[in-house]
C-alpha positions as a Markdown table, in Angstrom:
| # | Residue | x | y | z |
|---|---|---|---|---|
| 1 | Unk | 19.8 | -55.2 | 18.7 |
| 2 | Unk | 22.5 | -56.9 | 16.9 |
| 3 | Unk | 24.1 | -58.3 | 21.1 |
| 4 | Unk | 27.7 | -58.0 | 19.2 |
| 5 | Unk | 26.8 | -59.9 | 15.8 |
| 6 | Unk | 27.9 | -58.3 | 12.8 |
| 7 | Unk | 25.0 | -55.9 | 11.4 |
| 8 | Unk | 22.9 | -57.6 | 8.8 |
| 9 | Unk | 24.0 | -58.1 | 5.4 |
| 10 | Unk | 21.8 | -58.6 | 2.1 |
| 11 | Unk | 19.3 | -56.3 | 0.5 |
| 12 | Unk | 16.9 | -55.2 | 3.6 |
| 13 | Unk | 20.0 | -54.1 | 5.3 |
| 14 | Unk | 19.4 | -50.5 | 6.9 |
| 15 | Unk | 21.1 | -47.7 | 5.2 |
| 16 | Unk | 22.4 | -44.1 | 5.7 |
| 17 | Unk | 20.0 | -43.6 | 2.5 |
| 18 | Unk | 17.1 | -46.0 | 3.8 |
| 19 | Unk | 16.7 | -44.9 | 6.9 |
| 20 | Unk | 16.6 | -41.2 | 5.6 |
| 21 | Unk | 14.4 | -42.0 | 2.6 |
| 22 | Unk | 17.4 | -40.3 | 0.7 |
| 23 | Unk | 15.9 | -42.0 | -2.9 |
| 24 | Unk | 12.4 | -40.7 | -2.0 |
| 25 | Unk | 13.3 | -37.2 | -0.5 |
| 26 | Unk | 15.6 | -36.5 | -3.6 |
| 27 | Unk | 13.0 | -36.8 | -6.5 |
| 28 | Unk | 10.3 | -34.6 | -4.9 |
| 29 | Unk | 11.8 | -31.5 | -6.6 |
| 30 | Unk | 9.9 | -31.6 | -9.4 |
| 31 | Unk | 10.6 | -27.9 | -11.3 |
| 32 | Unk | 7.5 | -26.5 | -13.6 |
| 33 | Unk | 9.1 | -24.4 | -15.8 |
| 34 | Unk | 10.0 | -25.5 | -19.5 |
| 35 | Unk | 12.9 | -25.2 | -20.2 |
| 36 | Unk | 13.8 | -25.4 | -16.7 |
| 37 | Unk | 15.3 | -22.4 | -14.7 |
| 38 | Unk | 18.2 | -22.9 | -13.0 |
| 39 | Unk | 16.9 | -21.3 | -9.9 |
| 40 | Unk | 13.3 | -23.0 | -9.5 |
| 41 | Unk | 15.1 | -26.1 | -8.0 |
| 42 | Unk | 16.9 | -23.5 | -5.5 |
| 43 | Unk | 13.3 | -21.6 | -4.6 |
| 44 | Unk | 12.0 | -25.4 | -4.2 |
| 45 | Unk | 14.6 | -27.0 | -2.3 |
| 46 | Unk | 14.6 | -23.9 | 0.5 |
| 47 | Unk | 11.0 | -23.9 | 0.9 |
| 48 | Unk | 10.5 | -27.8 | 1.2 |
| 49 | Unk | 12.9 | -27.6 | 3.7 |
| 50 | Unk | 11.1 | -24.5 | 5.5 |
| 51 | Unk | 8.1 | -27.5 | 5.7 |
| 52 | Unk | 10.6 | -30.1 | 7.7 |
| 53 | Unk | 11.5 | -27.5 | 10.0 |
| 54 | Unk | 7.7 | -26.4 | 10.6 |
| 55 | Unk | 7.0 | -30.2 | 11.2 |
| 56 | Unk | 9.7 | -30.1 | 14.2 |
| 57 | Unk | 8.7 | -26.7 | 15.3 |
| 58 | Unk | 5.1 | -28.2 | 15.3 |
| 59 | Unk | 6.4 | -31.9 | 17.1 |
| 60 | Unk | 8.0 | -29.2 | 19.7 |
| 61 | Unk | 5.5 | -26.9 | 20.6 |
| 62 | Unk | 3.1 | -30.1 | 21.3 |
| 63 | Unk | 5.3 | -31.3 | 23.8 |
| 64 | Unk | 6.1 | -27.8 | 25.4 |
| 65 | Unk | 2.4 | -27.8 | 26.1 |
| 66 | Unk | 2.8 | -31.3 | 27.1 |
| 67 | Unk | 5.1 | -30.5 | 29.5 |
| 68 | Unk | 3.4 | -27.3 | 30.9 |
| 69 | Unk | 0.3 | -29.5 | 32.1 |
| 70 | Unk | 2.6 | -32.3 | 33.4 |
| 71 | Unk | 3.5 | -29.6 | 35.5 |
| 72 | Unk | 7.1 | -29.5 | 34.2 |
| 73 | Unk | 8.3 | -25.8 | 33.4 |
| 74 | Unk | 11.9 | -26.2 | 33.4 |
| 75 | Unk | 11.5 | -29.1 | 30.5 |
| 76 | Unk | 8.6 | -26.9 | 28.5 |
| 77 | Unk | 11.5 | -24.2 | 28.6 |
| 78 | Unk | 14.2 | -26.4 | 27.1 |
| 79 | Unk | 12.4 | -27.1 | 24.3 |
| 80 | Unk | 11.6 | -23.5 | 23.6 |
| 81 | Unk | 14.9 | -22.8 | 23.3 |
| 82 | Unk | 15.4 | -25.7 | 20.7 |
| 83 | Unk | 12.1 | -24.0 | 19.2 |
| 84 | Unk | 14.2 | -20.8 | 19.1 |
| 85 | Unk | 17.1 | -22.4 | 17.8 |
| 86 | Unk | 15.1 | -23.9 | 15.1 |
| 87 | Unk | 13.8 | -20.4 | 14.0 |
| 88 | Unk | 17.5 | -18.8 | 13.5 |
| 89 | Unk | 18.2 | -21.7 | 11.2 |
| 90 | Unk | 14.9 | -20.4 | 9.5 |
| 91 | Unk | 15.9 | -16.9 | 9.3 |
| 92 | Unk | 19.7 | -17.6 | 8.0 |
| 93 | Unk | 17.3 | -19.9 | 5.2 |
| 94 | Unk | 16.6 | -16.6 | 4.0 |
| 95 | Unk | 19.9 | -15.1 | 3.4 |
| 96 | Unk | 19.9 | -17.9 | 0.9 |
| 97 | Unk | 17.1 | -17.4 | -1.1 |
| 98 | Unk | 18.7 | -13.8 | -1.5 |
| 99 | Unk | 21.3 | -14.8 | -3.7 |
| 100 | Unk | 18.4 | -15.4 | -6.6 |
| 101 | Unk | 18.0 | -11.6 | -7.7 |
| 102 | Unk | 14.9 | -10.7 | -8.7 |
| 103 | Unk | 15.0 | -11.4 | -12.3 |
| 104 | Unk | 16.2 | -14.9 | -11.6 |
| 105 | Unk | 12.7 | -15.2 | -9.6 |
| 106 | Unk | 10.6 | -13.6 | -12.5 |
| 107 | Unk | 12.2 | -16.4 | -15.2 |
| 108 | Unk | 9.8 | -19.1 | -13.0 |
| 109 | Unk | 7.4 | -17.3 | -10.7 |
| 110 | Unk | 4.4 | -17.3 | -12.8 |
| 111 | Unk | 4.3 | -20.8 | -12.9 |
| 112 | Unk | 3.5 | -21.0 | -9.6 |
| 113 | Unk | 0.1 | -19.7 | -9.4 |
| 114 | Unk | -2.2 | -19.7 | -7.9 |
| 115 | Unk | -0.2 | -21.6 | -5.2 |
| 116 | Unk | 1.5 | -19.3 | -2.4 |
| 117 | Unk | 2.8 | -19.9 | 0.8 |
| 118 | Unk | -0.2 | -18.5 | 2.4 |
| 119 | Unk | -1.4 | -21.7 | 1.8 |
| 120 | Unk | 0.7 | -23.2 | 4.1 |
| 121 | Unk | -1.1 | -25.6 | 6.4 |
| 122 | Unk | 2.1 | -26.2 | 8.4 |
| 123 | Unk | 3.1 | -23.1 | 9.4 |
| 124 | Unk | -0.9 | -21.6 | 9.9 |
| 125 | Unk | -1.0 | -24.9 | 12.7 |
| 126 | Unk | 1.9 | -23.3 | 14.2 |
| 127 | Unk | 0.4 | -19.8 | 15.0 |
| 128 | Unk | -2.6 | -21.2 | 16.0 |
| 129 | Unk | -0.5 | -23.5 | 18.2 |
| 130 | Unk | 1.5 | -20.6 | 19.4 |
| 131 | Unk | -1.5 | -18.5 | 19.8 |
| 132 | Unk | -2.4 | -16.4 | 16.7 |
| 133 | Unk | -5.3 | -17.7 | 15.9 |
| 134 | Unk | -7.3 | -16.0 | 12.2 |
| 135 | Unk | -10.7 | -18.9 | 11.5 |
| 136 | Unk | -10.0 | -16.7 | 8.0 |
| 137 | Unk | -7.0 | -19.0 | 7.1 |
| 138 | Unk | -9.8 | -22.2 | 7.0 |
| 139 | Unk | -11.0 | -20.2 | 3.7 |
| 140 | Unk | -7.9 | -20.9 | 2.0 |
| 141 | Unk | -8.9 | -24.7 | 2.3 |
| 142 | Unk | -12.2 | -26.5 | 1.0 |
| 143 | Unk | -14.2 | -28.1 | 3.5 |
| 144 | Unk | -13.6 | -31.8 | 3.6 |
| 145 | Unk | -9.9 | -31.4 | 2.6 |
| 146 | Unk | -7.7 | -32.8 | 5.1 |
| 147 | Unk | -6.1 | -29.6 | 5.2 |
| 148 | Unk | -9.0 | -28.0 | 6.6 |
| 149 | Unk | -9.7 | -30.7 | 8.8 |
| 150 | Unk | -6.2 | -30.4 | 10.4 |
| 151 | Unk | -6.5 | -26.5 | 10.6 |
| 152 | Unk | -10.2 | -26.6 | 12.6 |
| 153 | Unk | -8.6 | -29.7 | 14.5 |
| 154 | Unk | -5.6 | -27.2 | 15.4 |
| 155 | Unk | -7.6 | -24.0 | 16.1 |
| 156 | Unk | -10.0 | -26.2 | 18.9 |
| 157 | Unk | -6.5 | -27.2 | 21.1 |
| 158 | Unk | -5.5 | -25.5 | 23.7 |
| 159 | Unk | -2.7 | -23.0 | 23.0 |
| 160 | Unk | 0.5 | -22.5 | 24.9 |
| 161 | Unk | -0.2 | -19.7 | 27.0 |
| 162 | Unk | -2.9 | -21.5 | 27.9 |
| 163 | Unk | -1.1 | -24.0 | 29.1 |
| 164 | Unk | 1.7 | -21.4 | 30.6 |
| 165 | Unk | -1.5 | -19.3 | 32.4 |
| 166 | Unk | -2.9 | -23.3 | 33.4 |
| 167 | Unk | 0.4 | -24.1 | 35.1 |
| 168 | Unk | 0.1 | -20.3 | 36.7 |
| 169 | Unk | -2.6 | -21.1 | 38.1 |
| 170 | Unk | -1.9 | -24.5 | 39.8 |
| 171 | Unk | 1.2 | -22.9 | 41.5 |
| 172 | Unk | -1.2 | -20.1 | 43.0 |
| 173 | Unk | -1.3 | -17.4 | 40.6 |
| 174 | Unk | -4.9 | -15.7 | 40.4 |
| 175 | Unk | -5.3 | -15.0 | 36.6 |
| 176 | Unk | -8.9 | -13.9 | 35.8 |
| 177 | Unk | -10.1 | -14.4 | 32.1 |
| 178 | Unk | -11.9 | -11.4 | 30.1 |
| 179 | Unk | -10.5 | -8.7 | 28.0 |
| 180 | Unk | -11.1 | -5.9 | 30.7 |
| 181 | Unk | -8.9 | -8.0 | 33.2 |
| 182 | Unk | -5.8 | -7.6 | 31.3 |
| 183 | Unk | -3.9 | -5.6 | 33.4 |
| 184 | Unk | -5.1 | -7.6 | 36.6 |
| 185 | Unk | -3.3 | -10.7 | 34.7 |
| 186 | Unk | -0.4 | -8.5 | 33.7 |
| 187 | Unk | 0.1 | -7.4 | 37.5 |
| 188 | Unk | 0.2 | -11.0 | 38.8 |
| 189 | Unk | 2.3 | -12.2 | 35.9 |
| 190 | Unk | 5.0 | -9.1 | 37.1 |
| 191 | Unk | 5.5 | -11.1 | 40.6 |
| 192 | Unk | 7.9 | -13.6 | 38.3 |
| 193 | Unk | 9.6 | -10.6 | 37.6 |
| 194 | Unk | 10.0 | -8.5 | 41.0 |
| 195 | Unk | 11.4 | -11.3 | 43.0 |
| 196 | Unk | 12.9 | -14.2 | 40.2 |
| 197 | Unk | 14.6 | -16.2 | 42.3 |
| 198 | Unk | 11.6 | -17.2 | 44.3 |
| 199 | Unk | 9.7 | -18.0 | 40.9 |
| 200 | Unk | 13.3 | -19.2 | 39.2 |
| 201 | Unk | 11.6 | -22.0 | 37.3 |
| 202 | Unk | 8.8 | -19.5 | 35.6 |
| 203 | Unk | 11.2 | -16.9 | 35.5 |
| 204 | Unk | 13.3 | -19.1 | 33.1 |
| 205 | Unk | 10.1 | -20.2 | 31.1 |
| 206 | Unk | 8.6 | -16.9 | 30.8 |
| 207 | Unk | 11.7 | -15.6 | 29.2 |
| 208 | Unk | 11.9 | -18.2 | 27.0 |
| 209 | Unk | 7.9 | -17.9 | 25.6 |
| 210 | Unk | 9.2 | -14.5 | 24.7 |
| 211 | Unk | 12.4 | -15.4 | 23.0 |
| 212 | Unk | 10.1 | -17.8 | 20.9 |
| 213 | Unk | 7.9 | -14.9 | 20.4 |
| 214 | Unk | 10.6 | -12.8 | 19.8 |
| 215 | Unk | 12.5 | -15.0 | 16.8 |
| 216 | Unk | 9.1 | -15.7 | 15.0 |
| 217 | Unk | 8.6 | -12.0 | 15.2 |
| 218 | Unk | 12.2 | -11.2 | 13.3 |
| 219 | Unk | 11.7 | -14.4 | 11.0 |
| 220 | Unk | 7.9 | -12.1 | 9.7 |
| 221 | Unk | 10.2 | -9.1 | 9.2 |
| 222 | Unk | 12.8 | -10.4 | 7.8 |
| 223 | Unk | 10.7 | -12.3 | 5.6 |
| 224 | Unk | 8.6 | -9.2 | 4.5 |
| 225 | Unk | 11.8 | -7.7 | 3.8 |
| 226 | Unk | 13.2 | -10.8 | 1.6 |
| 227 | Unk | 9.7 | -10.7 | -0.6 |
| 228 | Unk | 10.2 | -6.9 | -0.7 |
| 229 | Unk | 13.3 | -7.3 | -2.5 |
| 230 | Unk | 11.9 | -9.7 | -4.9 |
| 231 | Unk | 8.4 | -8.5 | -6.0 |
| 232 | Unk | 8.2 | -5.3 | -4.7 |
| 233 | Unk | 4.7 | -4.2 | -4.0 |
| 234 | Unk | 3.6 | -7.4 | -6.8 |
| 235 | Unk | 0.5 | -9.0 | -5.6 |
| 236 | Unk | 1.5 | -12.5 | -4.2 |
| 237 | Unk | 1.3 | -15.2 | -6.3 |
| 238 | Unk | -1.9 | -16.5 | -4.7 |
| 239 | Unk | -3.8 | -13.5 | -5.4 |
| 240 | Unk | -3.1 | -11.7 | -1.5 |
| 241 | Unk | -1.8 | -8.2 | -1.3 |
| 242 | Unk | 1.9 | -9.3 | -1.2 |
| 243 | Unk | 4.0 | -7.7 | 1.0 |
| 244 | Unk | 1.2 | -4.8 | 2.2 |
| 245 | Unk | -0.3 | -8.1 | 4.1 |
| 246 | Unk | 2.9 | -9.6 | 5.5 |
| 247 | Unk | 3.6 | -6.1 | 6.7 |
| 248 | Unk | 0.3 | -6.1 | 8.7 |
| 249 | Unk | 1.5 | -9.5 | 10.1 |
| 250 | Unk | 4.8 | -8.7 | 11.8 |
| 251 | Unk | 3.1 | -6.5 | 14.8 |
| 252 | Unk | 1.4 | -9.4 | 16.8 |
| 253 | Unk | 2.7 | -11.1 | 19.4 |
| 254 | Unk | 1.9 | -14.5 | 20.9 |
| 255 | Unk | 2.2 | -13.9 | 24.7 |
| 256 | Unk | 1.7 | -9.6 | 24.6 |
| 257 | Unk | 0.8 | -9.8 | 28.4 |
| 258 | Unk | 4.3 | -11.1 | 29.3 |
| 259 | Unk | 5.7 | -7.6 | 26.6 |
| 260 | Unk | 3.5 | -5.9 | 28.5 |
| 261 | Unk | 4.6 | -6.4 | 31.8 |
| 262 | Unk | 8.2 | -4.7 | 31.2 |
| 263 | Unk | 6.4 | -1.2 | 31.4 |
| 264 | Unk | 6.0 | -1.8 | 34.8 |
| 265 | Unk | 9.2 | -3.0 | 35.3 |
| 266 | Unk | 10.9 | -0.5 | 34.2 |
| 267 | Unk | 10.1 | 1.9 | 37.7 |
| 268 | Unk | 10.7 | -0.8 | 39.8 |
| 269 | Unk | 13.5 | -2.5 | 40.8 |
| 270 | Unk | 14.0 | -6.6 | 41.3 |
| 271 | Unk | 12.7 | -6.9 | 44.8 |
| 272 | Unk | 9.5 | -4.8 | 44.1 |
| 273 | Unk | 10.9 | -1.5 | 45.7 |
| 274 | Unk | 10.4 | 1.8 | 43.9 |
| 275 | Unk | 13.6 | 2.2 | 41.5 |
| 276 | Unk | 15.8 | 5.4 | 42.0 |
């Protein structure tokens, strides 16, 4: 603190650019192709930044969980909705990338194989954070790579409806465990629904785990759609089935108990009365 002195002057004075790293961040665009296409630096610059926002994504969803076994619903759900805001920043990301045409792409995209953003460990952490959890993605890293490490270290945690069904079940919801007790869990999760004021806080937070669920879901398919338009049906550039796999991707869901749970809603009305 400077108590009312004028800030420090001289060379270790703080910056705009030192605080940011702005010298450091700048240079690690580093285009392979020779002579370099004007685009690479675009495709570069979008996805490195895809990589900053899965870091915050990933800082946020470890303190939604945080805040779900502190006991603290109505905070977990203000971050979700940052975690949502977040992923419509990541979807408009895209509408960029869609000003390269497909031709533009081809001029560089060979030099990056076999690299492919299947590879990345980032956003992999995420699903298995958020609930999605494929052991298959370890393969994509050798063991005793750090990336590995971080992905097994990821795919041991707790996820967040874990924590969501934990924090259920400390305010006297009875949530049994086991495939064949899905629609028991589904049942007791529709008592949030059927009288919301009495359950406001959940209420809130179970809305908001499906708005999360519910942007990642448009980011797949509008991603699918994005790669569509640039390869076609190309293998991807790391040797997976291109868009045929990311199609397969964009049906999951993250918390399908709390989708699930509107079929039932829809005969009944808000105070658990048959609807007309």
């Amino acid at each position: 603190m400077s108590f009312g002195l004028p800030p420090a002057q001289g060379p270790d004075r703080l910056t705009y650019g030192s605080y940011l790293k702005i010298p450091e961040l700048t240079q690690l665009q580093q285009v392979l192709s020779d002579p370099a296409q004007h685009d690479e630096l675009l495709f570069i610059v979008v996805h490195q930044v895809y990589e900053l926002w899965f870091k915050q994504l990933l800082h946020e969803v470890d303190a939604v969980r945080a805040r779900l076994d502190a006991n603290e619903p109505l905070g977990a759900q203000r971050l979700l909705r940052r975690c949502s805001e977040i992923q419509r920043v990541l979807i408009q990301q895209l509408r960029v990338l869609e000003t390269m045409t497909p031709n533009d792409f081809l001029t560089f995209r060979d030099h990056l194989m076999p690299a492919s953003g299947f590879q990345s460990v980032q956003f992999r952490c995420l699903e298995f954070a958020s609930g999605a959890r494929d052991l298959r993605h370890l393969e994509q890293h050798a063991e005793g790579r750090p990336e590995h490490a971080e992905l097994l270290r990821r795919s041991r945690q707790p996820t967040i409806n874990d924590a969501f069904y934990g924090l259920l079940r400390r305010r006297g919801f009875v949530l049994p465990d086991g495939a064949d007790q899905r629609e028991a869990r589904v049942r007791e999760l529709l008592r949030i629904y059927q009288r919301p004021d009495d359950h406001y806080d959940l209420f809130l937070l179970a809305e908001a785990l499906v708005e999360y669920d519910e942007f990642f879901g448009l980011w797949r398919l509008n991603h699918v759609m994005m790669v569509e338009r640039m390869i076609g049906s190309k293998p991807g550039t790391g040797g997976s089935e291109g868009v045929a796999y990311l199609k397969r991707t964009t049906s999951g869901k993250f918390f399908p108990e709390l989708w699930e749970l509107r079929s039932f809603l829809s005969s009944k009305s808000a105070d658990g009365t048959e609807a007309d």
